[in-house]
C-alpha positions in Angstrom: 0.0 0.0 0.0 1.5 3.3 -0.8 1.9 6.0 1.7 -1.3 7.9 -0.3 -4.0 5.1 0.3 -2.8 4.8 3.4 -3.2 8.2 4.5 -6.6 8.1 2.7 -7.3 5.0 4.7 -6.3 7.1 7.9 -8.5 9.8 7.0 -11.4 8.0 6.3 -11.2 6.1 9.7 -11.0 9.5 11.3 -13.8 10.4 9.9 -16.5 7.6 10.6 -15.0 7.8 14.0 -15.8 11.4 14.5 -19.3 10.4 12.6 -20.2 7.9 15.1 -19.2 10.1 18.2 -21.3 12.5 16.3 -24.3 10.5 16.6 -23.2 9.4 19.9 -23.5 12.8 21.4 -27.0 13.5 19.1 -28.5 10.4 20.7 -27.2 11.7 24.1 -28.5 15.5 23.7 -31.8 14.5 22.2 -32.6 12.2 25.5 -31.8 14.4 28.0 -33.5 17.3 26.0 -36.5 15.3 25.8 -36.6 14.1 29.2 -36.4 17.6 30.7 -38.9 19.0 28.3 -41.6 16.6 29.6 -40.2 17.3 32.3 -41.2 21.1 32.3 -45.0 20.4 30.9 -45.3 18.2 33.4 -44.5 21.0 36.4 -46.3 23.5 34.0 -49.7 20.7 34.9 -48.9 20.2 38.5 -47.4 16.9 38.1 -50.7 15.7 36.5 -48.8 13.5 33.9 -47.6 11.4 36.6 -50.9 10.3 36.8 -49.5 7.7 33.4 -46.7 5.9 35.6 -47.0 2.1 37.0 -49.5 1.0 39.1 -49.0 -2.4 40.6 -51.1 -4.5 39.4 -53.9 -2.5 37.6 -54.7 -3.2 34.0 -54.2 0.6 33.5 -51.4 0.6 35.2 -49.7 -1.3 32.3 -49.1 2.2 30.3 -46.5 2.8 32.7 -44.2 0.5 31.2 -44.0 3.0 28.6 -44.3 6.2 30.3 -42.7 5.9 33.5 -39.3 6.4 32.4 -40.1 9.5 30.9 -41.6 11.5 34.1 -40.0 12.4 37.3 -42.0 13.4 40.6 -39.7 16.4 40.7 -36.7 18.6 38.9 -34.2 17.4 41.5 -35.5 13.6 40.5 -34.8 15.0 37.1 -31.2 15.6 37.7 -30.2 12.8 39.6 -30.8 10.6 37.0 -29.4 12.8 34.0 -25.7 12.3 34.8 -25.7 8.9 35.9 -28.1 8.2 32.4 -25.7 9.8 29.9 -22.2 8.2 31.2 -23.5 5.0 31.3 -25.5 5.1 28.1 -22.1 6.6 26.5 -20.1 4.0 28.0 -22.3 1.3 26.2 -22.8 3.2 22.8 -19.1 3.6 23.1 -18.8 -0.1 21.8 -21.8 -0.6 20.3 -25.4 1.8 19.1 -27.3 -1.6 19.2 -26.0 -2.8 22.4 -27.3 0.6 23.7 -30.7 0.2 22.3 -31.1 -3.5 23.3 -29.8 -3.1 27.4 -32.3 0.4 27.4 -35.1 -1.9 26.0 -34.7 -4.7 28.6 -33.9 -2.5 31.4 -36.9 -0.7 30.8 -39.3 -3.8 30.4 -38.1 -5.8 33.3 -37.9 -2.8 35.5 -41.5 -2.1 34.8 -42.9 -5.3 34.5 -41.1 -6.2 37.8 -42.6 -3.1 39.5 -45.9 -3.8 38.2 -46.0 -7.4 39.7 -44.2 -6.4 43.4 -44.7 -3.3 43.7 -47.0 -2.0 46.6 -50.4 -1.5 46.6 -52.0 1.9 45.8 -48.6 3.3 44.4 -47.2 5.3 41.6 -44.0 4.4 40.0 -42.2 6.8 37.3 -38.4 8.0 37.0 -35.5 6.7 34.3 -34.0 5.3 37.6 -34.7 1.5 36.7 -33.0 1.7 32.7 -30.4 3.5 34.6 -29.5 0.5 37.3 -30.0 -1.7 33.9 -27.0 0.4 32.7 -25.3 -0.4 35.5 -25.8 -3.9 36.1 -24.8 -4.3 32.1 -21.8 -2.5 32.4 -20.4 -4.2 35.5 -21.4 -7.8 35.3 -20.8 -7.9 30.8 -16.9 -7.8 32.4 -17.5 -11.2 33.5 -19.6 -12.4 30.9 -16.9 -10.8 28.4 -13.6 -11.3 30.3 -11.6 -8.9 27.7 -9.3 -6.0 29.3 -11.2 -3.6 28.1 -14.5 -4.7 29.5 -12.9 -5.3 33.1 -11.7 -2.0 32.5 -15.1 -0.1 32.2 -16.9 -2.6 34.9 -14.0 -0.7 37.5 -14.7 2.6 36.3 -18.1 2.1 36.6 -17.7 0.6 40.4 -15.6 3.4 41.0 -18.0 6.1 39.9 -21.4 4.3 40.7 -21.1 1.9 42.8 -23.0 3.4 45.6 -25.9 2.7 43.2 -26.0 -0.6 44.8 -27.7 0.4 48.0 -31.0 1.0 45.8 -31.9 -1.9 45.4 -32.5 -2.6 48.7 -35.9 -1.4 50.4 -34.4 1.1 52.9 -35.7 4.6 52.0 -39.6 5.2 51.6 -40.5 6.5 48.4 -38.1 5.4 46.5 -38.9 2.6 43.7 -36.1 -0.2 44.8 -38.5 -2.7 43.0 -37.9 -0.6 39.9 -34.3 -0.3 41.0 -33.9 -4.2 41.3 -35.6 -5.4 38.6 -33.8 -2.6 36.2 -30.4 -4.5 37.5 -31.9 -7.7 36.2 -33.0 -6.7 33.3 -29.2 -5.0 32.6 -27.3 -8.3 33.8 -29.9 -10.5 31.4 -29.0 -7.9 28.8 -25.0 -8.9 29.5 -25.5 -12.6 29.4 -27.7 -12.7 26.0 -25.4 -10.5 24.2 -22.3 -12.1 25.3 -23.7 -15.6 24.4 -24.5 -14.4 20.9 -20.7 -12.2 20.4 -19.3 -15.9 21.1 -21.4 -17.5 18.7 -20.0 -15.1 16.1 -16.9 -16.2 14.9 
């Protein structure tokens, strides 16, 4: 290869990688944009769209699954879950757009569907809380499922920077959705064990 294809080769990897950070950091800015937008209607009507979260076990209550990680009870609910939602989404884009959009769609079934069957009577669950322990639980347990460097690598970082996370799935503090927290987790280290069975399969 001559020294011109291969700095046309260079170039070209350069730019899909900036591409792909690119879309990366769109995916990123368009969910927290969104999420604090509904957010803001949702102080601007009193909190009325809370009224869509999870309701154990009532029929209606099924919309939740949907809904619920969309709405917060409050701005400071809001931001707790913003920073801890974009790292760890980044961290799993970072390898792999699908990846990202199969752990969020797991994490946010089994956090629900797990709330919905445990959770107490006569509540209301909403936040981005459970995807967000399915982030974590990915991240942290796909180091063993993996066992590559660079895996191990992010499951520390992760530990390092979340692992106080763990605590939430325990039912300690009233009015906080540890059912939604727990079953999030699950849903995150089921995500880790699928995926890694089928990257094995590929040769």
């Amino acid at each position: 290869m001559s020294s011109r294809e291969s700095n046309s080769s260079t170039q070209q990897e350069a730019a899909g990688l900036f591409q792909e950070l690119k879309t990366q950091g769109n995916l990123l800015v368009s969910t927290v944009v969104l999420l604090w937008a509904i957010e803001l209607a949702n102080a601007l009507l009193d909190q009325r769209l809370n009224g869509f979260g999870i309701r154990p076990r009532n029929i209606v209550g099924l919309q939740g699954i949907l809904f619920a990680p969309f709405l917060h009870g409050s701005w400071w609910h809001l931001i707790s879950n913003t920073l801890p939602l974009v790292v760890l989404s980044w961290l799993i884009m970072a390898k792999d757009r699908g990846e990202w959009i199969a752990v969020t769609v797991l994490a946010a079934i089994a956090s629900g569907l797990g709330t919905w069957l445990f959770g107490g009577a006569d509540t209301v669950h909403i936040g981005a809380s459970g995807v967000v322990f399915g982030y974590f639980g990915f991240l942290v347990t796909r180091a063993y499922f993996e066992r590559s460097l660079g895996s191990i690598a992010v499951a520390m970082l992760v530990l390092m920077l979340f692992g106080g996370m763990i605590w939430g799935i325990l039912p300690v503090r009233v009015g906080i959705s540890w059912e939604g927290h727990l079953f999030g987790m699950l849903g995150g280290i089921a995500a880790a064990w699928a995926i890694g069975s089928i990257n094995r399969k590929v040769p």
